[in-house]
N, C-alpha and C positions, 0 to 999 in steps of 0.2 A: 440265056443259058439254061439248057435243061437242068430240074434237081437234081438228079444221077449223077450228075460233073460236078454241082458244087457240093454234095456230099462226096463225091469221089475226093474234090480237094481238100475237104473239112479232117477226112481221116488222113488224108496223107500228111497234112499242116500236124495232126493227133500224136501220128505216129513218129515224125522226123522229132517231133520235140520229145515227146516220151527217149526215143533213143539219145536223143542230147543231154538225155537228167543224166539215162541207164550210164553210157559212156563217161561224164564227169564225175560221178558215183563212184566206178571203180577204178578210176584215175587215181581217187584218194589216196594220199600219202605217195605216192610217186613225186619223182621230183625229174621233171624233163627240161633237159638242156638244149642248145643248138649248137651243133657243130658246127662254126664260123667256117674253117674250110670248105664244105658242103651241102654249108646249107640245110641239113637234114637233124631232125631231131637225134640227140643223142640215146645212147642208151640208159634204159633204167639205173641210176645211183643203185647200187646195194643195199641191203639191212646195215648197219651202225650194229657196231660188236662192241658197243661202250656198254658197263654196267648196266644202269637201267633198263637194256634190252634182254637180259638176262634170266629175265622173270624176277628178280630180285624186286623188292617194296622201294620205291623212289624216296621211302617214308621214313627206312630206321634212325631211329636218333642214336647219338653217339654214346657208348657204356649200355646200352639198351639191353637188358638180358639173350632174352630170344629173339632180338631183332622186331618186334612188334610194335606196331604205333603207339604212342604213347605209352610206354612199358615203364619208361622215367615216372612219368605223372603218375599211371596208376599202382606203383608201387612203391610208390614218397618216402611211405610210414617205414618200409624193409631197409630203405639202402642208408646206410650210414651217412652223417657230413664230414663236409672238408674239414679237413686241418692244415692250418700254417704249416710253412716248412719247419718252421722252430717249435711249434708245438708236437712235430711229426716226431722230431729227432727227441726232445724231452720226453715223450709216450714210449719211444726203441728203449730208452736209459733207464726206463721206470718197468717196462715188459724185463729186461736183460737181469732184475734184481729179481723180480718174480719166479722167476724160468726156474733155478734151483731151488728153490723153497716146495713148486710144487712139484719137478723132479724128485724131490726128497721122499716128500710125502707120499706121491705113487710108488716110490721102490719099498716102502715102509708099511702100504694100504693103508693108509690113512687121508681117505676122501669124504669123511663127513664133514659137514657147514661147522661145528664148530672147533675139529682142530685147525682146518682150514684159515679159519676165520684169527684163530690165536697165532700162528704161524706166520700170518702175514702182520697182525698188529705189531707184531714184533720190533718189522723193518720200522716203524713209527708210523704206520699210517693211524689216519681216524675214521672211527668207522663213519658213515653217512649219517646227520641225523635229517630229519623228514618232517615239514610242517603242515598245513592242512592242504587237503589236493596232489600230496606228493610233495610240494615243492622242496629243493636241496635246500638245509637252512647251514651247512657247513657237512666239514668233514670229507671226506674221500675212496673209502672204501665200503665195497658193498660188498657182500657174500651170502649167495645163495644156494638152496636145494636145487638139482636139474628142474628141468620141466616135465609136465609129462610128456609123454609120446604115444600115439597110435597105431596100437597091434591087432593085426588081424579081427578083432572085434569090439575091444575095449583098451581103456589109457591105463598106461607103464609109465612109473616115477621111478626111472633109473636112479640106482645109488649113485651119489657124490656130490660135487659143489661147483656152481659157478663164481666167478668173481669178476667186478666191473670196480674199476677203478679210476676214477678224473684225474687227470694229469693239467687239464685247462679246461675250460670252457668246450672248446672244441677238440679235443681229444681225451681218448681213453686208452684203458689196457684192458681188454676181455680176454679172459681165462676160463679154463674148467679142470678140473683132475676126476675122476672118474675109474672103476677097475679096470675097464680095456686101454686107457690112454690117460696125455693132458695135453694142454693147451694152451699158448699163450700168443695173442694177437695186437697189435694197436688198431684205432678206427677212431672216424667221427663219431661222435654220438650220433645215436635215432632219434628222429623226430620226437615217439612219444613214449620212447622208452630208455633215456639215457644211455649209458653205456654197453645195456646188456641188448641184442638182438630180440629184436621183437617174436614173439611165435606165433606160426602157421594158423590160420584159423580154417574149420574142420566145418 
């Protein structure tokens, strides 16, 4: 056999298989049937109109802010914990005592930490006391100045008062009275801030 033939057959052998990859290549993701009545390959399946074809993340976890992977995990320290049902409902009962006290004191303007802080003692709470590291060594109320916040190029300590209150272990009552508004909420505690909501780091 002349070379010219069996290089003639070498590329064809080259080329048949190159086209056998190119052809199973873009097969991918098709899904071919046969049509039992005739024998003949069916048609292409369609795209799947189920969510994950959507563009949507196959990834978001459930409660997850902005839907982003691990949004749970990487923002632990922000999101409050559980509470019992019965812890839930004794947090509403202890929020519901609060609610006019700092109604009051907003229609009055009187939002500083310590009328705030006299106004609620009233109801019998005890203020928090604090041993080394933080730790709660009793008591139950807290009341604080706002926090600052970040304006246009330096931090603002709005006037008035927060208040974090333990109802249980795993529940609070977070408050604030303030001149625009007040506030009264129940929540799990935060991881590394008790009752009160952790702040934004800048």
């Amino acid at each position: 056999m002349p070379n010219s033939t069996r290089e003639r057959r070498r590329r064809l052998t080259a080329t048949a298989l190159l086209l056998g990859a190119v052809m199973s290549l873009t097969a991918c993701g098709e899904q071919r049937g046969t049509d039992p009545a005739a024998g003949a390959p069916a048609p292409p399946t369609p795209p799947s109109s189920s969510p994950s074809s959507s563009g949507a993340s196959p990834y978001v976890e459930p409660g997850a802010g902005d839907g982003a992977p691990h949004y749970n995990e990487n923002n632990a320290g922000r999101l409050p914990g559980e509470m019992s049902a019965d812890s839930a409902e004794d947090a509403r009962k202890e929020a519901d005592r609060i609610r006019p006290v700092l109604r009051r004191l907003w229609k009055e303007k009187k939002w500083d930490v310590k009328s705030v802080r006299a106004a609620l003692l009233e109801l019998g709470y005890e203020e928090v006391r604090t041993g080394a590291g933080g730790k709660r060594l009793g008591g139950t109320l807290d009341v604080r100045g706002m926090e600052p916040r970040f304006e246009t190029d330096h931090y603002v300590t709005p006037e008035g008062a927060r208040v974090g209150l333990w109802v249980h272990d795993d529940a609070c009552v977070t408050a604030f009275v303030q001149k625009t508004n007040f506030e009264v909420r129940t929540n799990g505690p935060y991881m590394e801030s008790g009752c009160f909501e952790p702040p934004f780091a800048h």
